[in-house]
N, CA and C atoms as an extended XYZ file, in Angstrom:
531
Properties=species:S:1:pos:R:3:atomname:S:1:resname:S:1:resid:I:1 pbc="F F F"
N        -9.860        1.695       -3.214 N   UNK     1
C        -9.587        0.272       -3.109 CA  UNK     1
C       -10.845       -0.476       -3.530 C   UNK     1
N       -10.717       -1.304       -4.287 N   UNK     2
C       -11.761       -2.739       -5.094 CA  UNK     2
C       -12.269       -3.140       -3.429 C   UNK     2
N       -13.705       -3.622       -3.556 N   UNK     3
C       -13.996       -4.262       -2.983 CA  UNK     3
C       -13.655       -6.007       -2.950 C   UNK     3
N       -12.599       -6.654       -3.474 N   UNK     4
C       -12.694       -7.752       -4.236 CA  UNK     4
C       -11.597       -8.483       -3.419 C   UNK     4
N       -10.829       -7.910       -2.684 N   UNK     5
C        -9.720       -8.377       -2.101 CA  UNK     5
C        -9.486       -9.453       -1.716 C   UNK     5
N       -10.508      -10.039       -0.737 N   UNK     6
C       -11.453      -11.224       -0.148 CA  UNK     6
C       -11.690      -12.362       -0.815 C   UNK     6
N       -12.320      -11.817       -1.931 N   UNK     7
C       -12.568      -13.090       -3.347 CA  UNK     7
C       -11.223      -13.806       -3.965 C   UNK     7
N       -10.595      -12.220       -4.073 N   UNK     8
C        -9.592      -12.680       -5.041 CA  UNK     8
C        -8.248      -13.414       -4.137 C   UNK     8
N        -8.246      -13.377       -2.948 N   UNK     9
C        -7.883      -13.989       -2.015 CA  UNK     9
C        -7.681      -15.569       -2.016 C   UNK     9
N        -9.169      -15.714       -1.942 N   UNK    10
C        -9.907      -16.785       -1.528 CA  UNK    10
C        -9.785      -17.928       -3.080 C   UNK    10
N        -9.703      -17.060       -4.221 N   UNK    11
C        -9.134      -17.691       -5.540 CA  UNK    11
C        -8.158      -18.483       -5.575 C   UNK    11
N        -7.060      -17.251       -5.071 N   UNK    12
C        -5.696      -17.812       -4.899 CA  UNK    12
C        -5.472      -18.973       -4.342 C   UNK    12
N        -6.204      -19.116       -2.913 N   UNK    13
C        -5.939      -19.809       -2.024 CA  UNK    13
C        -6.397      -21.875       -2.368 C   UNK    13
N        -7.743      -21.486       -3.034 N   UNK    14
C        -8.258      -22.424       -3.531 CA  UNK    14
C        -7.370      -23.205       -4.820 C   UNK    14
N        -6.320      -22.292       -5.735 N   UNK    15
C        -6.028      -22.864       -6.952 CA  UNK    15
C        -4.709      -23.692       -6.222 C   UNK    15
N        -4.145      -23.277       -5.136 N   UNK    16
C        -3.404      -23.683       -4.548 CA  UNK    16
C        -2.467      -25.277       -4.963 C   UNK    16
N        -1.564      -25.916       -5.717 N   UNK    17
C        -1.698      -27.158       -4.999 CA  UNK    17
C        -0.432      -27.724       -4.001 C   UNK    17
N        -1.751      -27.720       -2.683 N   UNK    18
C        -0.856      -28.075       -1.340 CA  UNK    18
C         0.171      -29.156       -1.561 C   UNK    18
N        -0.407      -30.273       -1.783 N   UNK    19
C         1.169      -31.055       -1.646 CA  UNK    19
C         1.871      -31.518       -3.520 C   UNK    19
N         2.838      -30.147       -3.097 N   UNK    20
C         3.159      -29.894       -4.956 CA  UNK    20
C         4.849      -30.334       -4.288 C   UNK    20
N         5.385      -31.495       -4.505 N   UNK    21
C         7.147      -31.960       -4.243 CA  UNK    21
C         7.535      -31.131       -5.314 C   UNK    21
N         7.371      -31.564       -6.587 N   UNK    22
C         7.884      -30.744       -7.474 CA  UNK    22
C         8.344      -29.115       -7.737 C   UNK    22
N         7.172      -28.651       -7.069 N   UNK    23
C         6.987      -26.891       -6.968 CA  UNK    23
C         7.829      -26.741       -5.688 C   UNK    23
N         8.143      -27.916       -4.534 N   UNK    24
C         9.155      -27.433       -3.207 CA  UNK    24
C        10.475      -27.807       -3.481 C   UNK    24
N        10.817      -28.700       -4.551 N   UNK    25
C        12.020      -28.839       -5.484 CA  UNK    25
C        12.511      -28.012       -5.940 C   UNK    25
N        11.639      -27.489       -6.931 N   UNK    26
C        11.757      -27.260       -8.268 CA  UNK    26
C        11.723      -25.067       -7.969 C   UNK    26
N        11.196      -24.966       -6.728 N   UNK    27
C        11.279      -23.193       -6.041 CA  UNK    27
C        12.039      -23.270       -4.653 C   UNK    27
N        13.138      -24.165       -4.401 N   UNK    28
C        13.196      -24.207       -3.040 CA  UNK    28
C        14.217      -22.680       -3.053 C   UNK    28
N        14.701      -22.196       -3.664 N   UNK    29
C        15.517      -20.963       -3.139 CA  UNK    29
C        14.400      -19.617       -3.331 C   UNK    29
N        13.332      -19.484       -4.003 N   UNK    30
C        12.555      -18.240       -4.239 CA  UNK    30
C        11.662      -18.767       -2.973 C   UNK    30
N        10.669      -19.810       -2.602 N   UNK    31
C        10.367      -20.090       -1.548 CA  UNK    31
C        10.957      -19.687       -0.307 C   UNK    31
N        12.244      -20.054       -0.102 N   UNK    32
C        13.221      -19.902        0.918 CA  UNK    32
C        13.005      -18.486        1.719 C   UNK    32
N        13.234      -17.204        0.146 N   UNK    33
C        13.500      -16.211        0.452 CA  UNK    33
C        12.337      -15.644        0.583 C   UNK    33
N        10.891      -16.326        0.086 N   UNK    34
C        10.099      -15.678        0.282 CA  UNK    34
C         9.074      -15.663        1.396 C   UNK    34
N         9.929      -16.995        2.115 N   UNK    35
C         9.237      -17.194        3.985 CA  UNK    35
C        10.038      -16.262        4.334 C   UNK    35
N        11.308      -16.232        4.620 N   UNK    36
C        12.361      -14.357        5.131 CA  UNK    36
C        11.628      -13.591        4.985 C   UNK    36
N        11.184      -13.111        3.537 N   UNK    37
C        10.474      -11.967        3.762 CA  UNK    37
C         8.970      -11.937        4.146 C   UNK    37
N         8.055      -12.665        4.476 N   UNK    38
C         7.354      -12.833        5.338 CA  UNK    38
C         7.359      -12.536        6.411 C   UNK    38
N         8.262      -12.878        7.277 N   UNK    39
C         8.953      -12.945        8.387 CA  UNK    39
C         9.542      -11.593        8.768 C   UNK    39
N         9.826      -10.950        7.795 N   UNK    40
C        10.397       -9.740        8.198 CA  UNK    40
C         8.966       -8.872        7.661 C   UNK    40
N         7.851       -8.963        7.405 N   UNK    41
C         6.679       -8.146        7.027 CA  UNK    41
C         6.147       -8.295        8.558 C   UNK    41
N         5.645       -9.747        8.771 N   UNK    42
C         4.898       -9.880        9.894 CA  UNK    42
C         5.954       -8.782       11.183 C   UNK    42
N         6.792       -9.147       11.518 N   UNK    43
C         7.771       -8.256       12.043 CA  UNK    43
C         7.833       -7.267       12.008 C   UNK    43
N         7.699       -6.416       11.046 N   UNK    44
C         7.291       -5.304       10.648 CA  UNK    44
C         5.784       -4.535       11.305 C   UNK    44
N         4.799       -5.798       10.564 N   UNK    45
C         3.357       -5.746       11.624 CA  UNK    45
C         3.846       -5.477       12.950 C   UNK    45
N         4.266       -6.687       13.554 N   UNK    46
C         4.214       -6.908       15.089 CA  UNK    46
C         4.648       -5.163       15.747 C   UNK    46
N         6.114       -4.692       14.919 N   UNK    47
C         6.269       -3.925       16.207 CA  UNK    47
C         5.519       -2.614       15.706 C   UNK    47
N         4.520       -2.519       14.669 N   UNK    48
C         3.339       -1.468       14.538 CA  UNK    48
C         2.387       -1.468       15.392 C   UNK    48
N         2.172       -2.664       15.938 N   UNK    49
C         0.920       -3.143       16.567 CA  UNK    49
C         1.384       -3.343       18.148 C   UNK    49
N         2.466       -2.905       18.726 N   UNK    50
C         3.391       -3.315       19.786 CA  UNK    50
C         3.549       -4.390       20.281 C   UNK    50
N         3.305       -5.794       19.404 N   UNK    51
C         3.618       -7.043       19.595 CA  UNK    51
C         3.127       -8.008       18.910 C   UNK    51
N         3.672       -9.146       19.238 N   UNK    52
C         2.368      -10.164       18.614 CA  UNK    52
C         2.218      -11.250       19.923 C   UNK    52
N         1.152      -11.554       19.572 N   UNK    53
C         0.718      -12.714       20.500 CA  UNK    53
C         1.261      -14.172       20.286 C   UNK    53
N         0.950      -14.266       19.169 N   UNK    54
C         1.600      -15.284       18.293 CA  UNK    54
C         2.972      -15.212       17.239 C   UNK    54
N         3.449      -16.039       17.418 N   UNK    55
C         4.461      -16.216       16.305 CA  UNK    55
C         5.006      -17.188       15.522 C   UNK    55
N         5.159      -17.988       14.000 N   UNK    56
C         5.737      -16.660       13.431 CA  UNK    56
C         3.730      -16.017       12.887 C   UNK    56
N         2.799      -17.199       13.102 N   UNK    57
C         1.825      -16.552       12.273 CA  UNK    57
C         0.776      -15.356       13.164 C   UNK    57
N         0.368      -14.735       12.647 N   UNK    58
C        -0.727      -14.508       13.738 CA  UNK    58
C        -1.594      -13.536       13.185 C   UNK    58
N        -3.105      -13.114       13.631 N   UNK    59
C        -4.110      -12.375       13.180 CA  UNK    59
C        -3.548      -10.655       13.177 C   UNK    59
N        -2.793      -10.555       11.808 N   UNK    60
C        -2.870       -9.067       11.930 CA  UNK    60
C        -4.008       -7.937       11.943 C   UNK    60
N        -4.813       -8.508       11.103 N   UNK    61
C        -6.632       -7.751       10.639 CA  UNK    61
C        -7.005       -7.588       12.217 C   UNK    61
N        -7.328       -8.961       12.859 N   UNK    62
C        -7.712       -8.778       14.267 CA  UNK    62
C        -6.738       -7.640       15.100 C   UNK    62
N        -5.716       -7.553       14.740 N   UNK    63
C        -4.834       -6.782       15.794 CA  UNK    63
C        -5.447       -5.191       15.588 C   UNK    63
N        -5.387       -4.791       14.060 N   UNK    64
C        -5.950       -3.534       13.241 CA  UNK    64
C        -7.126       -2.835       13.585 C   UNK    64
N        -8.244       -4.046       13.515 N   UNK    65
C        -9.219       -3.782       13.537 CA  UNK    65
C        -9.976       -4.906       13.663 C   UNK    65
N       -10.268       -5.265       15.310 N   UNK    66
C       -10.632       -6.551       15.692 CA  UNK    66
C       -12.533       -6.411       15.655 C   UNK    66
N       -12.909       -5.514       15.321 N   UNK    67
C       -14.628       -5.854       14.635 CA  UNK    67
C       -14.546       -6.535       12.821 C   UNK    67
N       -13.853       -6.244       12.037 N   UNK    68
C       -13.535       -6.641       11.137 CA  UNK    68
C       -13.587       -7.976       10.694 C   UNK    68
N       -14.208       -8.893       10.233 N   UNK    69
C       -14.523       -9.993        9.951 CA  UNK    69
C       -14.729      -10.431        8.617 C   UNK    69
N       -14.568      -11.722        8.288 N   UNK    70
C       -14.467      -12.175        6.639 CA  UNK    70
C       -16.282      -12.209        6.700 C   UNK    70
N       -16.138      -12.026        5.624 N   UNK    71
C       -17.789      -12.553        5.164 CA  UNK    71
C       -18.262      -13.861        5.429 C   UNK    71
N       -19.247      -14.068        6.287 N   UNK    72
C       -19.378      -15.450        6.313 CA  UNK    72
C       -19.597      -16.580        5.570 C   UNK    72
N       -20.042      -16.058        4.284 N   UNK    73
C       -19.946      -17.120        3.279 CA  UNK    73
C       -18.643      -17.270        3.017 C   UNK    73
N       -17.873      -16.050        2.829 N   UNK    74
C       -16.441      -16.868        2.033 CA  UNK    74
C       -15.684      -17.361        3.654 C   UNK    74
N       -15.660      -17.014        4.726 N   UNK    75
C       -15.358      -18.085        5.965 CA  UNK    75
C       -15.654      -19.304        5.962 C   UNK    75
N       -16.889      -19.455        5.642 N   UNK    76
C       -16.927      -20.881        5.351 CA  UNK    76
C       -17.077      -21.737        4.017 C   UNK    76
N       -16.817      -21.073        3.113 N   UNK    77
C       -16.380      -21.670        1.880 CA  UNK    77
C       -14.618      -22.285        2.462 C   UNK    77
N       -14.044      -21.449        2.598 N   UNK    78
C       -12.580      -21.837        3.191 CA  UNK    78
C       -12.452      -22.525        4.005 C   UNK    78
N       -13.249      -22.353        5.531 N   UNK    79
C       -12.987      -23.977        6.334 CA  UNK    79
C       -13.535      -24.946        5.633 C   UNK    79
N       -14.063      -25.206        4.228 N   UNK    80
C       -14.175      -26.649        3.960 CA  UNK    80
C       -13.560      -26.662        3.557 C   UNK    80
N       -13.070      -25.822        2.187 N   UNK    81
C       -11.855      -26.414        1.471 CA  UNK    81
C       -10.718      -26.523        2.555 C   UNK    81
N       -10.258      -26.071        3.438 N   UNK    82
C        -8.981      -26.260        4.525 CA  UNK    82
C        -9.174      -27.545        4.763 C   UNK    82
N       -10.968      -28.006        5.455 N   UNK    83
C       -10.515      -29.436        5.918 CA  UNK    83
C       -10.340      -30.564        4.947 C   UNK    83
N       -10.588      -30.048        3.420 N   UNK    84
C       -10.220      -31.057        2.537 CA  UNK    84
C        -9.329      -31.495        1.888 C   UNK    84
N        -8.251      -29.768        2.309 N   UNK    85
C        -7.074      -29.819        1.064 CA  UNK    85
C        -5.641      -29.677        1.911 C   UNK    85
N        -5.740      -28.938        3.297 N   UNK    86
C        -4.824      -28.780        4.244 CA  UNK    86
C        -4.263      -29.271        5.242 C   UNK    86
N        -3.270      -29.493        5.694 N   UNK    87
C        -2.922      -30.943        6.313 CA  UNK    87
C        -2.395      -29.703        7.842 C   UNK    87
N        -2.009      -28.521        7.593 N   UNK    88
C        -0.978      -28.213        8.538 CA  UNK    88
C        -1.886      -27.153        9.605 C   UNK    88
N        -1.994      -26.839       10.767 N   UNK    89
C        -2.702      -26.329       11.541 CA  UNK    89
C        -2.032      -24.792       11.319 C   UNK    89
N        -0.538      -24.857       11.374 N   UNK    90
C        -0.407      -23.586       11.048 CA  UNK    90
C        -0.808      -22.640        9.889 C   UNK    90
N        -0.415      -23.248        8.912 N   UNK    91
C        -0.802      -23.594        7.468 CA  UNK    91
C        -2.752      -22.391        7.308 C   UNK    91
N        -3.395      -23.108        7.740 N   UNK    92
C        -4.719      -23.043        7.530 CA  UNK    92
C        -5.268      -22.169        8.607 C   UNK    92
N        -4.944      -21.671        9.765 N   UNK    93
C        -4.693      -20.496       10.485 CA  UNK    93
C        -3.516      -19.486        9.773 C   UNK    93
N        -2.686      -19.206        9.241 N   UNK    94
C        -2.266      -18.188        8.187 CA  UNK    94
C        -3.336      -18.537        6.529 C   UNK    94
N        -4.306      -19.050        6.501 N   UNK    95
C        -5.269      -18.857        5.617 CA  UNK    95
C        -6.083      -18.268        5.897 C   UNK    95
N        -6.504      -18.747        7.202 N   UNK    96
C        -7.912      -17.703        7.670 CA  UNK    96
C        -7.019      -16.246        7.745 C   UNK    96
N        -6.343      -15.902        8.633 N   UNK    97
C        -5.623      -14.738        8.527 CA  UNK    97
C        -5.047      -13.954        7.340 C   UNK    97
N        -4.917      -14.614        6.476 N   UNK    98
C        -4.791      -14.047        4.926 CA  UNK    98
C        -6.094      -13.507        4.548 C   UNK    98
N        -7.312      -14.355        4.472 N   UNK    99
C        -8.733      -14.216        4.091 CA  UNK    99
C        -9.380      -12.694        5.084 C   UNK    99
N        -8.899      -12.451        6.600 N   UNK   100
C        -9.315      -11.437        7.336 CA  UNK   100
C        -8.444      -10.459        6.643 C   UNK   100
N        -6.811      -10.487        6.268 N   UNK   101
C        -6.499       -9.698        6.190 CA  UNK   101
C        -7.095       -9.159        5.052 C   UNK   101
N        -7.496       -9.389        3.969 N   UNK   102
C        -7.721       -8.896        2.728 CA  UNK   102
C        -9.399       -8.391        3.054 C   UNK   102
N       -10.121       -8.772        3.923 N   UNK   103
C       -11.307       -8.511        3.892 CA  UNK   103
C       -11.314       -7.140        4.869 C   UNK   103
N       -10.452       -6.656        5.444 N   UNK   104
C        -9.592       -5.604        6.556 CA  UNK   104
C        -9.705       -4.465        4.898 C   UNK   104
N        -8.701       -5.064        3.819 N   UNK   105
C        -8.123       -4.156        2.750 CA  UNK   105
C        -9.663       -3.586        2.201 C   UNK   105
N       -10.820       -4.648        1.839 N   UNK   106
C       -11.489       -4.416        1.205 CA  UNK   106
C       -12.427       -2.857        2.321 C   UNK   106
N       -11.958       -2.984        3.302 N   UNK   107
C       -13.184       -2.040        4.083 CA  UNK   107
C       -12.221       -1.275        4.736 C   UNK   107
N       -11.264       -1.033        4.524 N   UNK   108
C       -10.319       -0.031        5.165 CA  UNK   108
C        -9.565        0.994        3.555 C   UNK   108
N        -9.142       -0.220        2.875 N   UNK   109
C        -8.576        0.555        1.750 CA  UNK   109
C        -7.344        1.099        2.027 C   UNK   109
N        -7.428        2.301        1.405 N   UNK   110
C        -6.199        3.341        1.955 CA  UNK   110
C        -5.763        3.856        3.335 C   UNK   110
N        -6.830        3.250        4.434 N   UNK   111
C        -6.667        3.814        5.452 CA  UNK   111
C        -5.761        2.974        6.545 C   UNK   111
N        -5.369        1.865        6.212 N   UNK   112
C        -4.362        1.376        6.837 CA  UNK   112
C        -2.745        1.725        6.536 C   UNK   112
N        -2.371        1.787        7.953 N   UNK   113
C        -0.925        2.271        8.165 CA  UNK   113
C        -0.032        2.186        6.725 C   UNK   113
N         0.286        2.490        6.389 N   UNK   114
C         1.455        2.400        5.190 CA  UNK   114
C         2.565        1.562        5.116 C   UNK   114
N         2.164       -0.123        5.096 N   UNK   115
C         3.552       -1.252        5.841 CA  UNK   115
C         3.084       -2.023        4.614 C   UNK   115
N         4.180       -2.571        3.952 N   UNK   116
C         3.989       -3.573        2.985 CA  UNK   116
C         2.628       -4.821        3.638 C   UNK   116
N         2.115       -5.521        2.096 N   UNK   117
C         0.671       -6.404        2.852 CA  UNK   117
C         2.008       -7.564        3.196 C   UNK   117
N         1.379       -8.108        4.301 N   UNK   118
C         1.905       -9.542        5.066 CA  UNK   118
C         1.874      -10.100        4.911 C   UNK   118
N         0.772      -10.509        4.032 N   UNK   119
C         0.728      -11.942        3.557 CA  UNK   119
C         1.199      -12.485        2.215 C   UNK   119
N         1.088      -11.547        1.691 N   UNK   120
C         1.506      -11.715        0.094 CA  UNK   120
C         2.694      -12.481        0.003 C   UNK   120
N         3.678      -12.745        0.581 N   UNK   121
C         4.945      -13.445        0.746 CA  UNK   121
C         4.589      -14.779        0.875 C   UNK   121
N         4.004      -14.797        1.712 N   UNK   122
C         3.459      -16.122        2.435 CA  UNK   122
C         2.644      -17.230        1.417 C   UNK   122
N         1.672      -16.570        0.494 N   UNK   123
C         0.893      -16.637       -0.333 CA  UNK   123
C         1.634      -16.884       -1.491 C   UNK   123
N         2.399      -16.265       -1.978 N   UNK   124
C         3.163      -16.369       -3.231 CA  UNK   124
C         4.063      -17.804       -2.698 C   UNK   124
N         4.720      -18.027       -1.508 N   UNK   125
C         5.547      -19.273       -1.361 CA  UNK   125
C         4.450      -20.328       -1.462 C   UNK   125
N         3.205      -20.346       -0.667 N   UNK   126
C         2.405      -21.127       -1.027 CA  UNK   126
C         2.330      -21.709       -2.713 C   UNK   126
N         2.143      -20.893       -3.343 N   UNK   127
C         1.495      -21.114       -4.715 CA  UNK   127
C         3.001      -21.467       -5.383 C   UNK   127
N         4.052      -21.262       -5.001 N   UNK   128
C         5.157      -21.806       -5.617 CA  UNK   128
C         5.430      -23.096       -4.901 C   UNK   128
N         4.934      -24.088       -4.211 N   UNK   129
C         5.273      -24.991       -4.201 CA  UNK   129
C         4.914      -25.863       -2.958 C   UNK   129
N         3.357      -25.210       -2.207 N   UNK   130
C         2.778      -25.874       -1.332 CA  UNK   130
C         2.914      -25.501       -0.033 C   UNK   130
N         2.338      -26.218        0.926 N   UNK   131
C         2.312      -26.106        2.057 CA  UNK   131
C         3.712      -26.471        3.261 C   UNK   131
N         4.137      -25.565        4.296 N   UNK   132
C         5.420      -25.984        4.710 CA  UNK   132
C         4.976      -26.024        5.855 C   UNK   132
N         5.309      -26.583        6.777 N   UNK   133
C         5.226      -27.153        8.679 CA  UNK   133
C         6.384      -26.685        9.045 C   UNK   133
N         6.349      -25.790       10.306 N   UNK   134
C         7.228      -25.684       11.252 CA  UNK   134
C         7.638      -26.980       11.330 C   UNK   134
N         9.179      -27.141       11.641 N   UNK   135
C         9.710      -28.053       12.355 CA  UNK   135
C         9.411      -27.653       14.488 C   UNK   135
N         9.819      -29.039       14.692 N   UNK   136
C        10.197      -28.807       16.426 CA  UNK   136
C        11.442      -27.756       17.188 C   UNK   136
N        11.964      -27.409       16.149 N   UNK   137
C        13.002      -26.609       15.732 CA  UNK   137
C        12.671      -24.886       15.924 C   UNK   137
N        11.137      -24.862       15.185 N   UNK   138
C        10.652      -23.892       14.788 CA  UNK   138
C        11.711      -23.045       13.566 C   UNK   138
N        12.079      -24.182       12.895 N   UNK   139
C        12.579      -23.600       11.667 CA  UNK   139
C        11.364      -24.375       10.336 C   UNK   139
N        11.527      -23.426        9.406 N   UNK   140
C        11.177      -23.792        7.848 CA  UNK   140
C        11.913      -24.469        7.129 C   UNK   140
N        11.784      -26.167        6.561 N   UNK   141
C        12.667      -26.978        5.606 CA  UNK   141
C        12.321      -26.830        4.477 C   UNK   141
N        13.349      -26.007        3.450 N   UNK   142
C        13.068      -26.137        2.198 CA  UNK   142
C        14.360      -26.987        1.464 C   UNK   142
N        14.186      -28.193        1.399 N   UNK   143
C        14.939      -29.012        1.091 CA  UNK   143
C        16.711      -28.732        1.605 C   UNK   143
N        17.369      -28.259        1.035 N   UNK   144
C        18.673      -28.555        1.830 CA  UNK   144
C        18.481      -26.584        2.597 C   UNK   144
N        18.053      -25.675        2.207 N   UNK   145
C        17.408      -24.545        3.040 CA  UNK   145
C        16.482      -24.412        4.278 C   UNK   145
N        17.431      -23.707        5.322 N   UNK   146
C        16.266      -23.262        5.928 CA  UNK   146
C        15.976      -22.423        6.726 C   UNK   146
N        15.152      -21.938        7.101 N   UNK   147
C        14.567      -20.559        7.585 CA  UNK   147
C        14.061      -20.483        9.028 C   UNK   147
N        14.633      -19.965       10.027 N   UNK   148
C        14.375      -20.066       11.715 CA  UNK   148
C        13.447      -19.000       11.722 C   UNK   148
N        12.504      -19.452       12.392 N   UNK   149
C        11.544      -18.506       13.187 CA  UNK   149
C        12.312      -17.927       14.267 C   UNK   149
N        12.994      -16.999       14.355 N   UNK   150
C        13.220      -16.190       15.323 CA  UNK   150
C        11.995      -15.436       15.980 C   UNK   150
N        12.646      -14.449       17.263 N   UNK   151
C        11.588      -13.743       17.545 CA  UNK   151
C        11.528      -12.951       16.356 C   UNK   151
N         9.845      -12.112       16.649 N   UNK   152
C         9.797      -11.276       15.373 CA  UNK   152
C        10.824       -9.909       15.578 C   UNK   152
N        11.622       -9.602       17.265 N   UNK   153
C        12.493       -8.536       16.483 CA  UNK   153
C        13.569       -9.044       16.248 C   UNK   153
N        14.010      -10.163       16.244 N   UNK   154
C        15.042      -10.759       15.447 CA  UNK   154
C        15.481      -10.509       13.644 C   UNK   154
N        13.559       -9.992       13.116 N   UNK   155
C        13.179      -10.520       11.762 CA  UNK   155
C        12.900       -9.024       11.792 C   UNK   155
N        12.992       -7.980       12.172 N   UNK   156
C        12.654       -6.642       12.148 CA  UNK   156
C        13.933       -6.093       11.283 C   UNK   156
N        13.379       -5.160       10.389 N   UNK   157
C        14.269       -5.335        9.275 CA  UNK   157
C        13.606       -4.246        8.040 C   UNK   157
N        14.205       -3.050        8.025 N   UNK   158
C        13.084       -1.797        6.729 CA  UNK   158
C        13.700       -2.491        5.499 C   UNK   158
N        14.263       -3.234        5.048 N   UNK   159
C        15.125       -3.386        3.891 CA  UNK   159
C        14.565       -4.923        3.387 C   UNK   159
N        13.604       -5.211        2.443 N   UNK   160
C        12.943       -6.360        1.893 CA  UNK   160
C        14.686       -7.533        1.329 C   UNK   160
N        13.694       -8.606        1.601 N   UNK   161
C        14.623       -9.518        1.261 CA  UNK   161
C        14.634      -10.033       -0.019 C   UNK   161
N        13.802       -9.912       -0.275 N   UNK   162
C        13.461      -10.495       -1.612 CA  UNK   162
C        12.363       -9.628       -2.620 C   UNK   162
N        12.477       -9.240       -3.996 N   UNK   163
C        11.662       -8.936       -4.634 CA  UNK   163
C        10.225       -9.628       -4.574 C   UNK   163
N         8.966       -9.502       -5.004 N   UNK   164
C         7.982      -10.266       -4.680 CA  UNK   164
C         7.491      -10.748       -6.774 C   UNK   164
N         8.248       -9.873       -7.457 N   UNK   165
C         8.206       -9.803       -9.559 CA  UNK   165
C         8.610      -12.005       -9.637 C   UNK   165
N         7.911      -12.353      -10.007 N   UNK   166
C         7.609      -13.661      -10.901 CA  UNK   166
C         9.702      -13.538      -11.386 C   UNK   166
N         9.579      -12.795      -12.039 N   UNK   167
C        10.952      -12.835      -12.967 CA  UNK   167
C        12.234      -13.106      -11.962 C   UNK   167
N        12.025      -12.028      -10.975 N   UNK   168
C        13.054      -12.016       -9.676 CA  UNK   168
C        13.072      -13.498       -9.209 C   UNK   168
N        11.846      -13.790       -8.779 N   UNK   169
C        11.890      -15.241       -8.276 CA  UNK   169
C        12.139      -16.242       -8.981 C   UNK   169
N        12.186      -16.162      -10.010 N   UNK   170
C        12.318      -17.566      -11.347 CA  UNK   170
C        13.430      -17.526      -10.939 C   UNK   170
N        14.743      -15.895      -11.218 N   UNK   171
C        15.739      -15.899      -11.694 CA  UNK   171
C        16.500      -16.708      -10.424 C   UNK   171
N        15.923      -16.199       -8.841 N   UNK   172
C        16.031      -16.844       -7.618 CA  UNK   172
C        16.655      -18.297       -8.092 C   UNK   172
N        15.154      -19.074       -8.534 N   UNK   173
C        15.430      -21.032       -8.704 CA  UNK   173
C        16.080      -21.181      -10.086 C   UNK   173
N        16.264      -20.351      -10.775 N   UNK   174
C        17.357      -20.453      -11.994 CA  UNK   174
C        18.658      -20.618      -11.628 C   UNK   174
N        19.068      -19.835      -10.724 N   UNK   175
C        20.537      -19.863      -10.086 CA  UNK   175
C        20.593      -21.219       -9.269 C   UNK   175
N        19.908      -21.892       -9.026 N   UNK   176
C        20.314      -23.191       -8.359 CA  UNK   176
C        20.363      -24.383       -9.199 C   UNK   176
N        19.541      -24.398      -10.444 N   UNK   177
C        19.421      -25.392      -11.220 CA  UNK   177
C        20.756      -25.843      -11.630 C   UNK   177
C-alpha cells in the first residue's frame, strides 16, 4: 500500500464544490444510491467492530486502531479549509473521519480486515454534487429522493447497492433525465 492515501484524500476533499445545486440536481439518483451504499459499508464497519457509537457517521480508523492519527499538518490544513468551505457539522466530522480513515490505510495497508473502504461512497456523493444535512427526520433529501438513516443493522446488507464505476453512476442520472 502507497503511503499517499491521506494526501490524496485530502485532494479530493479540497476540490470539492460544497454548495454545487446543479451537481444535487443534476446526480440526485447516483447520489441517492450512493448515501445507501454508504450506509450499508458503515454497517458493515459497525457490526465488525461490534457497534457504533455514533450514527449514521462515525470514527471507523478510531474504532480499528484508536493510536492512529492524521498527520498533523494535513489535520490542520483541513480544519481550515472545513471552517471556510463547510457549513454542516456532520458533513465535516465524516471529513475528519475520511482523512483518519485513509491515514489508518496508509500505515496499516493490507492489514486491515477485508470490508469494502467506507468512505469512498460518501466521498464520491460528495464530489457529485455537494454537501447533504441530515434532516430532523434523520433522513437524506435528495431532491424528490430520500434516504433514512436507519439503525446501522437495519443497513446491514453483503450485497452493494450501487456500483461505485463513473459510467454506472452517469448511467444512474441518465435514467432520470
Amino acid at each position: 500500500m502507497s503511503g499517499n492515501c491521506a494526501e490524496t484524500i485530502l485532494k479530493r476533499l479540497f476540490a470539492i464544490k460544497w454548495s454545487n445545486m446543479e451537481g444535487f440536481n443534476r446526480h440526485e439518483a447516483s447520489r441517492t444510491a450512493l448515501m445507501a451504499e454508504y450506509l450499508r459499508r458503515a454497517a458493515t464497519w459497525a457490526n465488525e467492530l461490534g457497534g457504533a457509537d455514533r450514527w449514521p457517521f462515525f470514527d471507523i480508523a478510531g474504532r480499528v486502531a484508536p493510536a492512529v492519527r492524521a498527520d498533523p499538518d494535513q489535520a490542520d490544513r483541513l480544519e481550515r479549509y472545513l471552517e471556510e468551505n463547510v457549513g454542516g457539522f456532520s458533513t465535516e466530522n465524516a471529513c475528519r473521519w475520511a482523512l483518519r480513515w485513509a491515514t489508518l490505510r496508509d500505515v496499516q495497508g493490507d492489514h486491515l480486515p477485508r470490508l469494502a473502504d467506507p468512505f469512498e461512497p460518501l466521498i464520491l456523493m460528495y464530489e457529485r454534487g455537494g454537501e447533504i444535512v441530515p434532516d430532523e427526520t434523520r433522513s437524506f433529501n435528495f431532491g424528490t429522493r430520500v434516504v433514512r438513516a436507519l439503525t446501522w443493522q437495519e443497513h446491514l446488507s453483503p450485497d452493494p447497492i450501487v456500483s461505485l464505476d463513473p459510467a454506472t453512476l452517469d448511467a444512474l442520472d441518465a435514467e432520470e433525465s
